[in-house]
C-alpha positions, 0 to 999 in steps of 0.5 A, spaced: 678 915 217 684 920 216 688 920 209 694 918 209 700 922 209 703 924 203 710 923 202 714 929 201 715 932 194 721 934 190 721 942 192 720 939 200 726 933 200 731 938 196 730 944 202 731 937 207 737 935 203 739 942 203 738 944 211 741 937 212 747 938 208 748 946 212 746 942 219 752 937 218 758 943 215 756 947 221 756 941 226 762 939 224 766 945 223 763 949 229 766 942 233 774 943 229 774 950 230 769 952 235 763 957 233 767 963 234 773 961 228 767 959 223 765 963 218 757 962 214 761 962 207 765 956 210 759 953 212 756 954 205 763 952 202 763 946 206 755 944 205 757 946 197 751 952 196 752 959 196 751 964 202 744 966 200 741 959 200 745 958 207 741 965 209 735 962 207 736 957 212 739 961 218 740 968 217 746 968 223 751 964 225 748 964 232 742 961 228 746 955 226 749 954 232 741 953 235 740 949 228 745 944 230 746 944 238 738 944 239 738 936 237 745 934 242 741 938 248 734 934 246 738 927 246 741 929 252 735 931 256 732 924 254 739 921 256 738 924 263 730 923 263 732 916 263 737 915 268 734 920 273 728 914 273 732 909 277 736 915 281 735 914 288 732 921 291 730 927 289 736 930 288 740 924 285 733 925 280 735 931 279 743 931 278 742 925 273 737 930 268 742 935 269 748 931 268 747 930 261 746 937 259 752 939 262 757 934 258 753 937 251 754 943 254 762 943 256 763 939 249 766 945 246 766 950 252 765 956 247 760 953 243 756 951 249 757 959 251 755 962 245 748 957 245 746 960 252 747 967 249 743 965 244 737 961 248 736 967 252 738 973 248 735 971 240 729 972 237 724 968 241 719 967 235 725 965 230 723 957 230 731 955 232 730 959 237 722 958 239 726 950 239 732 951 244 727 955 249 721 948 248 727 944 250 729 948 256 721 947 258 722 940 257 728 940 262 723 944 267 718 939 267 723 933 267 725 936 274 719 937 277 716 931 274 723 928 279 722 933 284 714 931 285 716 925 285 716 924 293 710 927 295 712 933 299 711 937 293 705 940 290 704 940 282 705 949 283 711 948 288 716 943 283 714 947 277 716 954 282 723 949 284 724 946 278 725 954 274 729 955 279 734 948 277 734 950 271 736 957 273 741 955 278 744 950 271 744 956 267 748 960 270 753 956 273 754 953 266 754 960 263 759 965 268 765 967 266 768 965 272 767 957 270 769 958 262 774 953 264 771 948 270 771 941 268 764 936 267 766 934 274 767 941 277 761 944 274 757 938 277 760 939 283 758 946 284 751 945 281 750 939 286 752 943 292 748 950 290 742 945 290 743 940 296 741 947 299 735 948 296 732 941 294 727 939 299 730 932 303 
């Protein structure tokens, strides 16, 4: 039999409570001010540490940013793997997984934007980052499982269309062009591109 696990010493609870304090100071003042308007000292100030501790946590503001959407965007995806399973064809199936990413997405509009930005283009091996891209995997593997559902696809061919979801998402959710379209107008415009492509 595996020893159990041991709990957490002083040194492992304080860092938690620390990264707790941060996540909770740059939650609630990237959702007043958006990211943009935020500085790392104010977050610091907010989590009462100093900046150098807070950099132990996260070296960019882009960092923090990961650190506190990564779980919204998780729960969202959860929400839409759920309703997706009462949804009554494939592109319902889709569109329900899809649904809930937009709406964390759109929360705040710039936030949602510099999240994007920093999922494609942050360092892949910093572990926020590593987290954000393991999400969007999540995300993929959700619209394949709902595209294979239907048996007209191959376990290859849903995984191909699923990237290509998850791309049409992306990029409808991240052009300039649609900085200030709604929840709605944004799934209406990702539904429309996907009517075309999802198989009937």
């Amino acid at each position: 039999m595996p020893p159990a696990p041991q709990p957490a010493g002083r040194r492992e609870r304080n860092k938690q409570l620390k990264l707790d304090r941060i996540t909770a100071a740059a939650r609630e003042l990237f959702a007043e001010r958006g990211v943009d308007e935020v500085t790392t000292q104010q977050i610091a100030d907010k989590a009462d540490i100093g900046t150098g501790t807070l950099f132990l946590y996260a070296k960019t503001k882009g960092e923090l940013l990961l650190l506190v959407q990564n779980s919204l965007y998780a729960e969202a995806l959860e929400q839409g793997r759920a309703d997706a399973e009462n949804a009554p064809d494939v592109l319902e199936a889709v569109m329900a997984i899809v649904r809930p990413v937009v709406a964390c997405n759109r929360a705040h509009v710039g936030n949602g934007r510099v999240y994007l930005r920093e999922m494609v283009f942050g360092d892949p091996t910093e572990p926020r980052h590593h987290q954000a891209l393991a999400i969007t995997a999540r995300t993929e593997e959700a619209v394949a499982a709902a595209l294979g559902r239907a048996g007209r696809l191959g376990e290859s061919d849903a995984a191909t269309l699923a990237r290509v979801v998850s791309a049409v998402l992306f990029l409808t959710m991240a052009a300039s062009a649609n900085a200030a379209a709604s929840v709605e107008e944004i799934l209406h415009d990702i539904r429309d591109q996907l009517a075309v492509v999802l198989p009937r």
